[in-house]
N, C-alpha and C positions, 0 to 999 in steps of 0.2 A: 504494500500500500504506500503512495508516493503524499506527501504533505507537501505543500505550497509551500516558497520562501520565507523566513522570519520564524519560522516552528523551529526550538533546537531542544530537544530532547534532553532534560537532565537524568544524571546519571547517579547514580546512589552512591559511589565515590564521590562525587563532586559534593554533594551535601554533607557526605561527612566530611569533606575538607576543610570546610568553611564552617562550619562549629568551631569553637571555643573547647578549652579542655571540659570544664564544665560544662558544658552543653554535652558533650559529646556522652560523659558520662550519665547523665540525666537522658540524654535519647535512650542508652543503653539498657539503661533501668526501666524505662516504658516500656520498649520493646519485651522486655525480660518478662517482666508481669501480664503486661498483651497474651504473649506466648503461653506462659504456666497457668493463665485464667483460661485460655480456651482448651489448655488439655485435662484441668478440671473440670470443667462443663462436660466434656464430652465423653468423659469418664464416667461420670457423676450422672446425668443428664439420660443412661438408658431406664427403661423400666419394665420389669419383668411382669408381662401379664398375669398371670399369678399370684405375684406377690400383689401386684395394684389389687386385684380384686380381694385379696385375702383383706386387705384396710378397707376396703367398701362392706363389707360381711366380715364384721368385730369376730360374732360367735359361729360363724360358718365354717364347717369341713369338707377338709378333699373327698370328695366321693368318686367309686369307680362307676361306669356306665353299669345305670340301669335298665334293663330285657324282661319284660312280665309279658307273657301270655296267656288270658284266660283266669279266671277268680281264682283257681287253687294254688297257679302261681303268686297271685298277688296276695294271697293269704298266707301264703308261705313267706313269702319277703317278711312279710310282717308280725311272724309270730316272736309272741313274748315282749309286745312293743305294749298289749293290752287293748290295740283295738280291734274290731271285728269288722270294719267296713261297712258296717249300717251306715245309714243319714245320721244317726244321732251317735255314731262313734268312729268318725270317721278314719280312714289309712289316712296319715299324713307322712309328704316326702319336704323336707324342710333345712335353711338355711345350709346349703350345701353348694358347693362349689365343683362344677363337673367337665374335665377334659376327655372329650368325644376323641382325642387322638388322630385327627382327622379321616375319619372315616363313620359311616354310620351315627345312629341317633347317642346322643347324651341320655334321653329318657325313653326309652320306646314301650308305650302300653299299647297291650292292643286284647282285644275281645273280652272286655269285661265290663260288669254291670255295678260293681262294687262302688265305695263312696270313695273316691279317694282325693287328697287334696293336694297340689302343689303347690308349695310360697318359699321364698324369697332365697331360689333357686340360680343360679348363674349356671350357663352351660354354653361353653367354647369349644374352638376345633372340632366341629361337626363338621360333618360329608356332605360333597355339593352335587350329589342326587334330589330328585326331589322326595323322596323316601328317608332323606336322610335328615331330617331337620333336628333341631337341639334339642325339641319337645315333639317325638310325635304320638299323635293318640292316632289310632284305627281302630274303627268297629266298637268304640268304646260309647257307655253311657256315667252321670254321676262323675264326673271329672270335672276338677275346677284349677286351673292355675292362677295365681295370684302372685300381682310383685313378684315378676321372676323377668330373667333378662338370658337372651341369646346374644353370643358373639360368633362369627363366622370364622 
């Protein structure tokens, strides 16, 4: 790329030439700080999903992917939790934090009639079928999710 006459490119020797000793050391010290602050930022600065959400859900745990097919499974998941999956005692899946691994659902219920509830549920790295969603219900009745969030 060619510049018109009267453009003369300074050159970063030339600046530091014409500093003062003091100056030169005060540039020095900028620069220095400049530098050591953007390699802490950028150090400092990633964030593991994970952990973010582990501080969004105080009292939420890792959970591994849940697979229920059918009332006996889902009664099974839940024994000795003391509910029975009636309306007035319902399965609850709660404050739990869920990495689908990327593939397939985080929670996949399917063919049951049972009560169950879902709250304040996270579920990440699900599969990008459409079968593979972070909550999926099929053929199900009595399900209710609440306050719960999907990440892709």
């Amino acid at each position: 790329m060619r510049f018109s006459k009267g453009y003369k490119f300074i050159k970063f020797k030339e600046i530091i030439e014409t500093l003062t000793k003091t100056h030169k050391v005060l540039f020095f010290l900028l620069i220095t700080l400049i530098f050591f602050n953007s390699i802490h930022f950028l150090t400092h600065s990633r964030i593991d999903p994970l952990q973010s959400l582990q501080y969004i859900f105080d009292s939420a745990t890792s959970t591994s992917k849940i697979f229920i097919r059918g009332n006996n499974e889902l009664d099974l998941y839940f024994t000795g939790d003391g509910t029975d999956g009636s309306p007035s005692n319902p399965h609850i899946i709660e404050n739990s934090i869920i990495n689908a691994n990327g593939f397939g659902s985080g929670i996949h219920i399917q063919q049951t009639n049972r009560s169950l509830i879902i709250r304040n549920v996270t579920v990440f790295n699900s599969g990008s079928l459409s079968y593979e969603g972070g909550i999926y219900i099929l053929e199900s009745e009595n399900v209710i999710v609440i306050n719960s969030t999907v990440y892709r």
